[in-house]
Each structure stands twice: as structure tokens, then as C-alpha cells.
C-alpha positions in Angstrom: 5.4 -14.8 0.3 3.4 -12.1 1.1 5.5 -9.0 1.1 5.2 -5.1 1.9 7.4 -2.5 1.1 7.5 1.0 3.3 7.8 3.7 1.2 7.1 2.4 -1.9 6.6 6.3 -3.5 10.3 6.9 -2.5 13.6 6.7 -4.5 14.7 3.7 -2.3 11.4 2.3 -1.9 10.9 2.6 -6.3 14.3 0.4 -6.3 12.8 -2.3 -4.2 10.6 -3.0 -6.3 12.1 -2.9 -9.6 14.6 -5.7 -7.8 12.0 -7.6 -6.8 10.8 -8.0 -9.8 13.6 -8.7 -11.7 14.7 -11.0 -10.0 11.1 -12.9 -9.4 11.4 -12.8 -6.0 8.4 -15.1 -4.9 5.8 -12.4 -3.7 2.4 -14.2 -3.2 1.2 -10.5 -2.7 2.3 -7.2 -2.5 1.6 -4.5 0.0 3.1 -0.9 -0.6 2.8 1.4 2.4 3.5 5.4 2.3 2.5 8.5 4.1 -1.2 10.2 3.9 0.4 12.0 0.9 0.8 9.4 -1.7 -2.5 7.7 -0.3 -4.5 7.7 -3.7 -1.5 6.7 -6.0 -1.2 3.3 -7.9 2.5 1.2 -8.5 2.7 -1.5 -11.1 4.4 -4.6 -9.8 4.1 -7.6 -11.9 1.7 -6.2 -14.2 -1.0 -5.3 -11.8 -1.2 -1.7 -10.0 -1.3 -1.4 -6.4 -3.2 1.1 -4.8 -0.8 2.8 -2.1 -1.6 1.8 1.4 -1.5 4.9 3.9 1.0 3.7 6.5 -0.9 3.9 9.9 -1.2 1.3 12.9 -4.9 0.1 12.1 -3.6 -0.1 8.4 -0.9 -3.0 8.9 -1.9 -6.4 7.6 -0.2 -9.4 8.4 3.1 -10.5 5.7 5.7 -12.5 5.8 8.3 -9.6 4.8 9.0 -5.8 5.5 11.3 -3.9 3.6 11.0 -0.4 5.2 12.6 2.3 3.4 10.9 5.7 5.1 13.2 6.7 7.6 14.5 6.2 11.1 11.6 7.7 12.8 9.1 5.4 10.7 11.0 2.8 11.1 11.1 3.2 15.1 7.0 3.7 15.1 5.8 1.1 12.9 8.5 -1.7 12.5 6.6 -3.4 15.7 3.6 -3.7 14.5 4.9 -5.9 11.6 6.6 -7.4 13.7 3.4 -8.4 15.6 2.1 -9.2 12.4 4.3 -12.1 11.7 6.5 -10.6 9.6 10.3 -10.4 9.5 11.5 -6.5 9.5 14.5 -5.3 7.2 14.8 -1.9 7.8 16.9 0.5 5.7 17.3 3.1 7.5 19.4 4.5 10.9 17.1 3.4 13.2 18.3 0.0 14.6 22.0 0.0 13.7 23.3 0.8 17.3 20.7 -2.0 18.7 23.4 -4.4 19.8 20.2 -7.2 20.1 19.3 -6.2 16.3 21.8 -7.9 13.7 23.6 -5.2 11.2 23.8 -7.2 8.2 25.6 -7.2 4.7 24.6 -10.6 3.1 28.4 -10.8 1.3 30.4 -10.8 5.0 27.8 -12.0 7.4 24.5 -13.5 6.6 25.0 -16.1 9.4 24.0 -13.0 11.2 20.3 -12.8 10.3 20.0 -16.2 12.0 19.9 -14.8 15.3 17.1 -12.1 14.7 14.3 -12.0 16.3 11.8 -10.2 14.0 13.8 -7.0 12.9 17.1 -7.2 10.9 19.2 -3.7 10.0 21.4 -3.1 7.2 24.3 -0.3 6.8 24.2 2.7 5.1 24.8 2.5 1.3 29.1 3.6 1.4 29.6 0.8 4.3 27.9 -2.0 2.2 30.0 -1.5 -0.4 32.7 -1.2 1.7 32.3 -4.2 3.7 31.3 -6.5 0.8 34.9 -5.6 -0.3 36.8 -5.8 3.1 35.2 -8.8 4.2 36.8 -11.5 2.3 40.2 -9.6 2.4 40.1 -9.6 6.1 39.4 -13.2 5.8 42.7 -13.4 4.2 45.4 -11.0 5.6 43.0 -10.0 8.6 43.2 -6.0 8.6 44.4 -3.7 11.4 43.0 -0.9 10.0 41.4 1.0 7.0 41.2 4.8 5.8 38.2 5.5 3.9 36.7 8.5 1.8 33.2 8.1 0.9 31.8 10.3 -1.8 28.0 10.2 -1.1 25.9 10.7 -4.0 22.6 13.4 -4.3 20.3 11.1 -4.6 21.2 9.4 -1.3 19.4 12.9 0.4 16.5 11.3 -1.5 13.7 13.0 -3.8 13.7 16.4 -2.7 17.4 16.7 -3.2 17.3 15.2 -6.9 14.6 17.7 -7.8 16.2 20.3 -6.1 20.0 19.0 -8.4 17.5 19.2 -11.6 16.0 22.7 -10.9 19.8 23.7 -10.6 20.5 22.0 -13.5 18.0 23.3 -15.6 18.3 26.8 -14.6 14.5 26.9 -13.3 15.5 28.8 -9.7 17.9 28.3 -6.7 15.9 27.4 -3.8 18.3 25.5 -1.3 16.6 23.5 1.2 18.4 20.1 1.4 22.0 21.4 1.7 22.6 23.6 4.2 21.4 26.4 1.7 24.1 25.8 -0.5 23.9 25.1 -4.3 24.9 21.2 -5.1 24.7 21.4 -9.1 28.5 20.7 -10.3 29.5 21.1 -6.3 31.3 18.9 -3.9 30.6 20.2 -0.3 33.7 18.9 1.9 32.8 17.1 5.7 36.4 17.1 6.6 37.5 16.1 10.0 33.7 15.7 10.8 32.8 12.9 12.9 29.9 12.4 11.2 27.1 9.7 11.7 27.8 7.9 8.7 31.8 7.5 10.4 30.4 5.6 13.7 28.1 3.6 11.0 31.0 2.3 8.9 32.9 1.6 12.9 29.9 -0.4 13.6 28.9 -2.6 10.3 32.8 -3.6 10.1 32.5 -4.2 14.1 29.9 -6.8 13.5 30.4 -8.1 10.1 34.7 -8.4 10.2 35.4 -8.0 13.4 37.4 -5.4 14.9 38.5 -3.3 12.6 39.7 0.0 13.3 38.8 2.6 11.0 40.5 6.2 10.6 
């Protein structure tokens, strides 16, 4: 199976990988896509190093699997073209989970769900997998009414820049916010209470599709 991964030079993207590889998924070959930036960088897979492929339309070759971790506005721009490619689209990010024509899927409460895609599958955020894969064969069960959830997000969902930025902290080598809102995150919890926040409506919507309805508070 010939498979690319977008954003391979990201934390998500790194991860993909590494899974891949463990657990011998059958890759025929491997394409690894990332901005202009990370253009002259090599990734092992497998043994072999893979020279980065700056992500562009006149640089998409045809696979038979996307796995696009580089955000929603990358996601938006290029997922087409793979797409057109022949390939079958799992994007990672925010970009398709409102499309009610685009499945939301969590493999542990819905995979009869990718059946009905038609070239682009999405996938929650990382608190409403977990959750869902939990829910799902309780609601089976007892079929739940409602739930009340607190997510504790972790720094290294903000990606990269906020794990160096945790480090620097950490290390005492200079306080230069940029990721939170200008406020130090070493050995800090910053509160979203009472915000209706996107990850809230993301959670509503993966336990929509994959339970049912579900009200969450």
C-alpha cells in the first residue's frame, strides 16, 4: 500500500510513523509531506530515510493512503488532490468534523462508518476518542441520557512550539509566551471554565455520530 503521511516533521505526524512501523502496517512505499521549511530533511521508516516532500499541488503523487496531520487549513487545501489521486483521506485535524457528508470516526464505536466515505474520512479530537471508545459500549448497554465531562488537555496537544516553549520554562533558559495567551504553562493549569469552546461542540458531535444522541453538559 502505498502511503503518505502530512506532516511527517510534526509531533503527530512523528507518531504516525513510529505506529506504522510497529505494527508493520503494509506500506509498499512511503511518502512524507511537510511545508517548504522541513523540505531538505530525511525520516527513517523501515530502515531507509525519506527525503521530506514539500507539500504543494504539483508535488502530490498518487497513494492509496493519506494520513494528514498539518492542520485544518492544510487539510482543507490539499486533502482533494489526494483524493484525485486515488487515495483515501484520514485527516486529523478540525477541518471536516462538521461535514455531515464526511464520516467522524472512532474505529472502537463506529467503524461501520468509514464504509460510507467517499474519499475523505475525519476523526475527533484526542479527549473525544478516548471518551467515546469508553462510552460506546456502555451506551450499548444501559444507553446514556447524558454525560458530564472534564478534559484535561495536555501541552503537547498545542504541538511543537508549545513543548519547546514548556522546556525553555522548565529549564529556566527565558519566558517568551507565545502559545498560551502570554501566560507561563510550566507547573500551570490555565482554567476554560464555562467556555463553550470548540473542542465542547467536537465531543457533541463524535458522540452524535458514533453513540447516538447523547447529550453532553
Amino acid at each position: 500500500m502505498i502511503t503518505a503521511v502530512i506532516g511527517a516533521t510534526g509531533l503527530v505526524g512523528k507518531m504516525f510513523l513510529r505506529i506504522l512501523e510497529e505494527r508493520n502496517f503494509p506500506v509498499s512505499s512511503m511518502l512524507m509531506y511537510a511545508t517548504e521549511n522541513s523540505a531538505d530533511e530525511t525520516i527513517p521508516f523501515k530502515g531507509q530515510e525519506h527525503r521530506v516532500i514539500p507539500l504543494s499541488s504539483s508535488t502530490v503523487k498518487k497513494c492509496d493512503l493519506a494520513l494528514f496531520s498539518a492542520g485544518a487549513d492544510t487539510a482543507k487545501e490539499y486533502a482533494g488532490y489526494f483524493v484525485e489521486s486515488g487515495a483515501v483521506v484520514v485527516d486529523n485535524s478540525s477541518a471536516f468534523r462538521n461535514d455531515e457528508a464526511i464520516p467522524l470516526v472512532v474505529p472502537e464505536a463506529n467503524a461501520q462508518e468509514i464504509e460510507r466515505n467517499t474519499g475523505i474520512i475525519a476523526n475527533p479530537n484526542c479527549s473525544t476518542i478516548g471518551l467515546v471508545a469508553a462510552l460506546g459500549p456502555l451506551h450499548q448497554k444501559f444507553g446514556l441520557k447524558e454525560v458530564i465531562v472534564t478534559s484535561f488537555q495536555s501541552v503537547s496537544g498545542a504541538g511543537q512550539n508549545a513543548l519547546d516553549e514548556l522546556r525553555r520554562e522548565y529549564n529556566d533558559t527565558g519566558f517568551d509566551p507565545g502559545v498560551f495567551d502570554g501566560r507561563k504553562i510550566a507547573g500551570n493549569c490555565i482554567p476554560k471554565i464555562g467556555t463553550r469552546s470548540p473542542q465542547v461542540g467536537g465531543i457533541n458531535k463524535a458522540c452524535s455520530s458514533a453513540l447516538g444522541s447523547v447529550n453532553l453538559a
